[in-house]
N, C-alpha and C positions, 0 to 999 in steps of 0.2 A: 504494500500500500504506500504510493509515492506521498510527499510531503502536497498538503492540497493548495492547491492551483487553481480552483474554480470555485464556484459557489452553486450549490443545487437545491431547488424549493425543497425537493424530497429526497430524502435519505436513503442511501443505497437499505437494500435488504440485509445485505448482510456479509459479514467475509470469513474466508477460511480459517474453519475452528472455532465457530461463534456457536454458545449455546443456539438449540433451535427451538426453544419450548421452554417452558415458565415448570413442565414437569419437574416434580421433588424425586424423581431417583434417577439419581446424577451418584452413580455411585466410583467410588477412585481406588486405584489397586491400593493394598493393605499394602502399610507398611510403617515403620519409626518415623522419629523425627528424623528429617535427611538422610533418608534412608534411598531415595531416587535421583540420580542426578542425570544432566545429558552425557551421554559415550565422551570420549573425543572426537569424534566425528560429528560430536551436536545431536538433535533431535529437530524436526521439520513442525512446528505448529499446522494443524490438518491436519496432522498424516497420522497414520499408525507407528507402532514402536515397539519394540523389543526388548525384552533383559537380556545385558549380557554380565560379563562377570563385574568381580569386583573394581573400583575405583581408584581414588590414591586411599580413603578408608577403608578399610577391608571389613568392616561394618555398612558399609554403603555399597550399592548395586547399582549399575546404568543403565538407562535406556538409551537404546539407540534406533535409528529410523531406517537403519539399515539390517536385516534379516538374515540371521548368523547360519542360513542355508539349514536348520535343521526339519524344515516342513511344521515348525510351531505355530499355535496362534500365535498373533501378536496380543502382548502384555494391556493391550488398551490403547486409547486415542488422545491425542495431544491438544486437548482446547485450546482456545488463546486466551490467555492470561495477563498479558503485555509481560510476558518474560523475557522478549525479544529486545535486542543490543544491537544497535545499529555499532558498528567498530570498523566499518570498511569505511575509507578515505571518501570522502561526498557521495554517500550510499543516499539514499531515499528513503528506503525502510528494506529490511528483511522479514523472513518468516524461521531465519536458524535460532536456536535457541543454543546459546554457546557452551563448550564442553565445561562440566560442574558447577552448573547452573543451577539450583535445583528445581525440577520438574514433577509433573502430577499425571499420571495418567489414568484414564477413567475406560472403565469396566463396564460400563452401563450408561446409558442417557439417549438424548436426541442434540446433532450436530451439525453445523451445515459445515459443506466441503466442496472441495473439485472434483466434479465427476469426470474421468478419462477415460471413463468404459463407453457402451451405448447406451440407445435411450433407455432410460427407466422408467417403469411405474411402479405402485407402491407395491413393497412385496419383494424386489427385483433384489437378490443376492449382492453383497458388496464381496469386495477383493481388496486385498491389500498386496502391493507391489515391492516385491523381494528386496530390491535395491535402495528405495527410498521409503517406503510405509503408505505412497499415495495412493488414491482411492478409487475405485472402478465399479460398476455398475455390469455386472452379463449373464447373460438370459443361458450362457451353454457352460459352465462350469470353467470359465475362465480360456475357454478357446477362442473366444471372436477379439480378445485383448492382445493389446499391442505387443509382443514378445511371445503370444502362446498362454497356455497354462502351464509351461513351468517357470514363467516369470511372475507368478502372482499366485498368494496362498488366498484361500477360503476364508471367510470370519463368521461370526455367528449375527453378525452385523444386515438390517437388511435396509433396502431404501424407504424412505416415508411419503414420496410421493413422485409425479414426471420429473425429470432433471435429461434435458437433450446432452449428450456430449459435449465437453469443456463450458459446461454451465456450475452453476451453482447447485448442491444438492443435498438434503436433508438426507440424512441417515439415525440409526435406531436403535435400539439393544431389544425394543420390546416386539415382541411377537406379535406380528400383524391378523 
C-alpha cells in the first residue's frame, strides 16, 4: 500500500490481511509470550505460514511464509496488524514483516486476501503456495494453479464468497 497520493469519497474495501467480519472467533495459534517470531526470511502479511525451528531463543519458534516442503498444513494466516517496517531506502510500504518481529498467526477467523487461483464462489477450497504462503482459490485440487499441485498445499480454509482472479477475496475457517 503506497504512501496516498489521492483523495477518494469512498474507502477502498479492504487490503491484504484485513479482518473480514466483526465474527468473535478469531482464534491465534497457542503459544507463550514471544513465543512466535518471523523466520529470517520474514513472514508475508496475507499469506499463510509455517513453523519452522527454533530462533536465536530456543524457547521461541518461527514462522515462516515459506513451506519447509514437508506437505504440512500451514500453522495459520498472517493478518495485518501494522507489524510491517518499511526499512528499504524510499520504499512506499511493504507487506514483509521483518525477521524476529514478533508475529501472531490465526487458526481460525474470516480474512480478506489475494486470490491467485480462479474464480471462486462460496465454498471454493483455498490453497496455500509452497514458496511464499499466498493464497489461491481451485475448483480441481490445486491442478488448474499456477505451478500444478505440487506447488500448493491444501488448507482447511474455504472461500466466503465470488472473488475473480487477482481480486480481493474473503476466506474462512468456518464450514460453509
Amino acid at each position: 500500500m503506497p504512501f496516498p497520493n489521492q483523495v477518494r469519497s469512498i474507502a477502498g474495501t479492504a487490503w491484504e490481511g484485513d479482518f473480514a467480519s466483526h465474527n468473535p472467533n478469531l482464534y491465534s495459534l497457542l503459544a507463550g509470550q514471544g513465543a512466535f517470531v518471523a523466520a529470517p526470511a520474514g513472514v508475508i502479511v496475507g499469506h499463510f505460514a509455517w513453523i519452522v525451528g527454533g530462533f536465536a531463543n530456543p524457547e521461541s519458534n518461527a514462522l515462516t511464509s515459506v513451506a519447509a516442503g514437508n506437505g504440512a498444513q500451514p500453522a495459520g494466516f498472517i493478518a495485518r496488524e501494522l507489524q510491517g517496517m518499511i526499512i528499504t531506502y524510499l520504499a512506499e510500504g511493504t507487506m514483509q514483516v521483518q525477521p524476529g518481529t514478533p508475529v501472531t498467526a490465526y487458526t481460525a477467523g474470516d480474512f480478506w486476501t489475494l486470490n491467485l487461483g480462479v474464480q471462486s464462489v462460496r465454498g471454493t477450497p483455498i490453497f496455500a503456495r509452497l514458496t511464499d504462503g499466498a493464497v489461491a482459490a481451485s475448483l480441481t485440487a490445486g491442478a488448474d494453479l499456477a505451478g500444478g499441485a505440487a506447488a500448493w498445499q491444501a488448507t482447511k480454509w474455504l472461500s466466503a464468497g465470488p472473488a475473480a482472479p487477482g481480486t480481493l477475496l474473503k476466506i474462512t475457517s468456518t464450514p460453509l
